[in-house]
N, C-alpha and C positions, 0 to 999 in steps of 0.2 A: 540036368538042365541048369541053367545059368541062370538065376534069379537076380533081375537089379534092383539091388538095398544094399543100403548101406547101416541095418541096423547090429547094435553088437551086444555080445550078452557078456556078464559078469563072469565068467571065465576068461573072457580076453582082458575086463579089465574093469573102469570106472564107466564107462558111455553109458551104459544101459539103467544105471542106478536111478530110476526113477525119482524116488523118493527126494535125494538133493546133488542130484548131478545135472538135472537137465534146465540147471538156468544159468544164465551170467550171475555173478557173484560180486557185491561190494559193497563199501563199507559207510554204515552212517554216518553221516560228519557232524558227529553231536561236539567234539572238540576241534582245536588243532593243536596236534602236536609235532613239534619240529626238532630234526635231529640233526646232528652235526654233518650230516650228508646234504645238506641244502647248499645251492649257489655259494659261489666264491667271487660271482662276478657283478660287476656292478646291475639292478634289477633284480637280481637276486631272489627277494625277497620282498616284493610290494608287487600288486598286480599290474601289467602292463600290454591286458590286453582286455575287449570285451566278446561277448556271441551275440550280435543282434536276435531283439528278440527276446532276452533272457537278461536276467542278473540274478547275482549271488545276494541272501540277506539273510536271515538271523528268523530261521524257520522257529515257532513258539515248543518246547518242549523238544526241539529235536537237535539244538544246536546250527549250522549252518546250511546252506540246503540250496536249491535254484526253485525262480518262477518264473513264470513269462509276464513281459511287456506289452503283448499282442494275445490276442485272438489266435487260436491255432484248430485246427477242422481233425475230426479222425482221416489218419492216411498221412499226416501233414509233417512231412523233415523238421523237428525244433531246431537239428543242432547233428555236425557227422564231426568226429572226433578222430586224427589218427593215432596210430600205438606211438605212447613213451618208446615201448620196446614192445618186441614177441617175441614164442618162440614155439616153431612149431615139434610136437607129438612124433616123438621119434617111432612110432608106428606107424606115422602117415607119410617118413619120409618114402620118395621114391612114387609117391600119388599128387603130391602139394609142393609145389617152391615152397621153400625156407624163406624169400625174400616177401612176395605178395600172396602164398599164401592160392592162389591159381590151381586151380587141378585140369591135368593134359596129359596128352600121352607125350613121348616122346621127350620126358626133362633132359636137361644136359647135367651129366655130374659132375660134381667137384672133380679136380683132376689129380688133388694131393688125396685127401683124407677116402675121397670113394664114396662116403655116404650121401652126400650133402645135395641136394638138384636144385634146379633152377630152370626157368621158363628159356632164360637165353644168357650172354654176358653180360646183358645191361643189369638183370637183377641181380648174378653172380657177385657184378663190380659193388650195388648198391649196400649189398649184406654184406661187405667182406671185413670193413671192421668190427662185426659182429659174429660172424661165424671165423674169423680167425682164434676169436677165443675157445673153441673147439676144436676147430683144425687138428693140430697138430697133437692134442691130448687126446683125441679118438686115433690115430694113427699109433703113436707111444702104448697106450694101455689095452688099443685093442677091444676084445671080448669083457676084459674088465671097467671098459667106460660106463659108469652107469649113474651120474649125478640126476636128480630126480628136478622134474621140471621146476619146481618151484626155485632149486638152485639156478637152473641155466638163466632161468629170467632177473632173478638177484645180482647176478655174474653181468648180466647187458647193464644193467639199471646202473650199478658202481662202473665199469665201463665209459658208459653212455656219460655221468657226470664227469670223469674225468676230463676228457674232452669240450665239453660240452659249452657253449660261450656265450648261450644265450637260452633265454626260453622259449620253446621248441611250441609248435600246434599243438600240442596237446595241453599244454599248458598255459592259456589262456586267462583263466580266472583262477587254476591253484597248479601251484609249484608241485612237483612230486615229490621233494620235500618234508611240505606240508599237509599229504595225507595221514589220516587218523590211521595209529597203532592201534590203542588197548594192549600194550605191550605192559602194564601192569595187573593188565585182568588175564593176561593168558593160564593158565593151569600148567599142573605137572605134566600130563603127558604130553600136550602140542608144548611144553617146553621143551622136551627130550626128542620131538620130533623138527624142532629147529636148530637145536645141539648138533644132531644128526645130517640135517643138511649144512649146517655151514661148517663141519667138517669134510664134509663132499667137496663143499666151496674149497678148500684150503688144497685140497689132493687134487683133483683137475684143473683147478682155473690161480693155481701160486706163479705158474710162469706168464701170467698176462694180464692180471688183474691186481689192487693195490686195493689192501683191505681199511678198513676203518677199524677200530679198536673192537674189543667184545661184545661191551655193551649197543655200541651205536647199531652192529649186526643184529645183534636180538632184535632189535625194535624195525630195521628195514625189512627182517623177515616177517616181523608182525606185521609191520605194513603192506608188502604183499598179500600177507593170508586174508587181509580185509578187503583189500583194494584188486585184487588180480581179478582178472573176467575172462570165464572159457570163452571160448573162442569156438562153435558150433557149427554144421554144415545143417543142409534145410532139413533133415532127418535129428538134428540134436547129436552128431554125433560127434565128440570131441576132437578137434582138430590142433589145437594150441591155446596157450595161455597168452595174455596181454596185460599192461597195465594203462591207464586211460586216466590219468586225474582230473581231468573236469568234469567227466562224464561221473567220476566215484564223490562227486558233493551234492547227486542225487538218494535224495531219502530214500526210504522204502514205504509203503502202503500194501494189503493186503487188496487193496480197491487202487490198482494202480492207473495212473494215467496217462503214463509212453512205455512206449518196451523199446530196449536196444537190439536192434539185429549186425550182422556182419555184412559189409563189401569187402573181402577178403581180409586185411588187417583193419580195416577203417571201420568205427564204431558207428553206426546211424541210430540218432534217436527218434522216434516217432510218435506220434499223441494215439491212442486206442479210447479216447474219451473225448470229446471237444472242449476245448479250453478257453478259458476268459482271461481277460487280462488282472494278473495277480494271482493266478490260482499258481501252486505248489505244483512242481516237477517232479512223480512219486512213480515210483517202479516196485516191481516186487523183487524180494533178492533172493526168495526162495521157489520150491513149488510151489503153487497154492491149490493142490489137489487135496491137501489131507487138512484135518478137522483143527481148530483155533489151539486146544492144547500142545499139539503136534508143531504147527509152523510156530509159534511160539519156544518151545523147548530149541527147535533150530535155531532161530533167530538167538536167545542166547548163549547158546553154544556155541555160534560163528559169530557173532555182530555185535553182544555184550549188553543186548537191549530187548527189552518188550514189548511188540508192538498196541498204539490205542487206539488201529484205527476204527471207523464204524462196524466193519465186518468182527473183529474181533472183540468189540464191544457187545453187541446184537447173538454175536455165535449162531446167525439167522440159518448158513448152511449148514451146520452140523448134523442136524436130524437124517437129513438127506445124504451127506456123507459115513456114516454111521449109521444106514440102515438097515435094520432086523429085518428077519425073517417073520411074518405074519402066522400066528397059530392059533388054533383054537381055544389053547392053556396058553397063553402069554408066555414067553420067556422072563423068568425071574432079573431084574437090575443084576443078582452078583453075579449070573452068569456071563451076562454081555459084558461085564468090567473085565472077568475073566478072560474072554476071550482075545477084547483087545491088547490085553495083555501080551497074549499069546503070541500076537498078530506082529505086534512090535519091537518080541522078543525076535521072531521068527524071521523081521526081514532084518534085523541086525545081524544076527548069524548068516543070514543066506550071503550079503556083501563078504565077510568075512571069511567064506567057508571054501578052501581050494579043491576042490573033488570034478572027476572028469562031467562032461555035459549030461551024459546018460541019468547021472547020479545025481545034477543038478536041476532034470525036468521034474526027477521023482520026489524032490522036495516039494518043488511048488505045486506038482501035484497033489502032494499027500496035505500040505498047509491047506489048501486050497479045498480041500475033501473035508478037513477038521474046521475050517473057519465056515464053511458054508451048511453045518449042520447048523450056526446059529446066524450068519450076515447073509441078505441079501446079496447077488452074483453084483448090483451097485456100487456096494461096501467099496470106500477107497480102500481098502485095505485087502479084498478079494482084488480089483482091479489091479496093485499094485504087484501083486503076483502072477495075474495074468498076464502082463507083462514082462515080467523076465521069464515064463513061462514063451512066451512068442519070440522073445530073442533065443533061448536056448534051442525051440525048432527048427529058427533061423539058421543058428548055428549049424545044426544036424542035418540042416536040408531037408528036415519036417516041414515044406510051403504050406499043406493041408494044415498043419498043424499050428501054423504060424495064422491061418487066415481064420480059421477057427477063434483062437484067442482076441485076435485083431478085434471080431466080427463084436465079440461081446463086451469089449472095451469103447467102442466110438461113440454107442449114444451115449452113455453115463460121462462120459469127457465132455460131451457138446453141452450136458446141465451144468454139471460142477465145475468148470473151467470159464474164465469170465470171456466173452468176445474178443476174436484176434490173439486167439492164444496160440503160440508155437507148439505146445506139447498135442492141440489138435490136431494143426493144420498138419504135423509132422508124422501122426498116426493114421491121416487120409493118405498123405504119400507113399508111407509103407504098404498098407492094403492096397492103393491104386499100382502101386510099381509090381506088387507077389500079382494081382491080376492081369496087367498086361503080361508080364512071362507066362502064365499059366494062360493065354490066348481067351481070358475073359477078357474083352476089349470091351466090353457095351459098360460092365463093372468099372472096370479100371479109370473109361475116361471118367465116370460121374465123379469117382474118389477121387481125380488128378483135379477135378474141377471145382471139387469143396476146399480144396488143400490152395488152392489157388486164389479165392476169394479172399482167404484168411491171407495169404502172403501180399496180396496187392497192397494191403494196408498196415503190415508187418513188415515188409522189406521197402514197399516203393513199386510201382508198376513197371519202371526201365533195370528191375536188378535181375543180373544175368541169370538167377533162378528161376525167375520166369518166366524171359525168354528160354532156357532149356526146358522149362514145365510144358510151357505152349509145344514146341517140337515134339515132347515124348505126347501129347494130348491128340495131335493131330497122325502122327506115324500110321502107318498100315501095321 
């Protein structure tokens, strides 16, 4: 049987990676730092545009940031951003144009290269100074094309300034220029992991690309690794990278107050708190499933910073996210230290680990056997296995087994996750869509219908996912 999801497990890839794959990603603008890749043309380099509604000012403690000028209601569009550049997930070619990003049957291929599709010739035409920079280096190498996305999107962005004669909608209040690097706080090994890409850069993309010296490259790949935002279908499933500079001079907050969703390339920001006039523009850049040492430790490992905000201050949910198993003998403190330990050794490996799916359920099985002699089935940390635990059934065509995991993951989401959260609304639509194939209809609509409430106010009420959500709602 033919299950519709779209959900994928950690053998295919990054999508399913709970823990820090399933948000947009970007970067504080506690500085600015500008590299010799900025404007050459008059404008360059002074702002010369606005966003009603909004302006840029000199956030306390945070460096630069956005707030609003208005009143803004939850539900409410601040601000839709389109892509500097994107590029889509060479896994999704042949499902998504390359150009908008549109999923349809029936794409038309490139008619040089063969991989490349598109909705029609209009979008064909619109990409083709951009996918000619691959063109003909997938054709040449073949089987050995394999520049890793962070390159291709590097590749448009030097591209894209070469020509480029003015400042573009996306750039409105900051130059892509002048996004923040931390090109001096990067470490050894994501240095040796940007070594590595822009020697990709240099082997695919030397016949139609004009490089900027060594240094300047370090630092536009730093800037990407702050600034770049997956690019997500309504399952969270990774579809492409983008880079968005207005939208990346939003802070972060643990207590955020807009989330970015997708209109196929186009960034929409949205309020999920009601706003006054003056309040700060704060989004989370991470997951905020798991407990304040946790999203902290990521935050500086990708962003260079720790957050202060009240949640993190308070650490009010951690009890709850890090809860024990209730016993008659109490569980000793070193044992529960112990175990998280365990827990956080265990889903690092699990990311890391290439072994067939079979051999990938039995991990989270057996974690999930040893973690729950001491955590509640609550524990983010049981949950975050049951999770790839549900993708890997997926995977296997385990539905039972997939609905199962599902079943015991949604309430502890609906505590620990703040209102209008995507990682909910996105775990209703997987249970809602395994029940409609499996002919639970009465299931399926209520799950399509919780998952919908959350998107009305997450995407917008006229975005084409809920017009398709309503149709699968309503189906026989």
């Amino acid at each position: 049987m033919s299950v519709p999801t779209t959900i994928k497990c950690d053998c295919e890839g990054d999508a399913l990676k709970l823990g820090w794959a399933a948000t947009p990603h970007f970067c504080p603008g506690s500085s600015t730092v500008k590299v010799s890749l900025e404007d050459d043309t008059p404008g360059g380099g002074t702002m010369t545009g606005s966003i009603d509604g909004l302006e840029r000012f000199d956030s306390p403690g945070k460096g630069r940031g956005l707030r609003v000028t208005r009143a803004f209601k939850v539900g409410e569009l601040l601000f839709s951003c389109p892509a500097y550049t994107h590029v889509l997930s060479v896994r999704e070619r042949g499902c998504y144009c390359e150009f908008c990003f549109t999923r349809k049957e029936g794409l038309a291929r490139c008619g040089k290269c063969r991989k490349a599709f598109y909705c029609n010739a209009k979008c064909q035409k619109a990409d083709w100074a951009m996918h000619k920079l691959e063109c003909s280096a997938m054709m040449a190498f073949g089987e050995n094309w394999c520049p890793s996305e962070m390159t291709r999107l590097v590749a448009r962005i030097l591209a894209k300034k070469k020509t480029q004669k003015e400042r573009c909608g996306s750039e409105k209040i900051l130059p892509v220029g002048e996004m923040q690097s931390h090109v001096e706080d990067v470490d050894n090994d994501k240095r040796e992991m940007n070594e590595a890409d822009i020697a990709g850069l240099h082997r695919f993309y030397s016949k139609h690309v004009e490089f900027p010296d060594h240094k300047d490259l370090l630092t536009l790949f730093s800037q990407v690794a702050c600034n770049g935002f997956t690019i997500e279908d309504d399952e969270l499933s990774h579809l492409g990278t983008a880079v968005y500079p207005d939208v990346a001079l939003v802070n972060h907050s643990c207590l955020p107050s807009v989330i970015v969703t997708y209109n196929g390339t186009l960034a929409e920001v949205r309020a999920v708190q009601d706003m006054k006039t003056g309040d700060e523009v704060l989004i989370s850049y991470i997951d905020l499933l798991y407990p304040t040492d946790d999203r902290n430790n990521r935050l500086r490992e990708s962003y260079y910073f720790t957050c202060d905000c009240q949640e993190c201050k308070s650490k009010s949910q951690d009890k709850t996210k890090l809860k024990v198993r209730k016993r008659s003998d109490p569980i000793e403190p070193e044992v529960i230290n112990n175990m998280v330990r365990y827990a956080r050794k265990t889903i690092r490996e699990f990311r890391a680990v290439k072994t067939p799916p079979s051999e990938l359920l039995e991990i989270c099985q057996q974690s999930l056997e040893e973690m729950g002699a001491v955590f509640e089935d609550s524990n983010v940390y049981m949950l975050h296995m049951m999770y790839q635990a549900m993708g890997v059934c997926l995977y296997m065509q385990d539905v039972d087994g997939a609905i199962r995991y599902g079943e015991k993951i949604l309430k502890p989401y609906g505590k620990i996750y703040p209102p209008y959260s995507l990682n909910v609304s996105s775990m209703y639509l997987k249970l809602g869509r395994l029940y409609m194939g499996m002919e639970r209809h009465s299931l399926g609509v209520k799950s399509l219908k919780k998952a919908m409430a959350i998107m009305e106010v997450a995407h917008g009420k006229d975005h084409h996912y809920l017009t398709e959500l309503r149709k699968e709602i309503t189906q026989k």
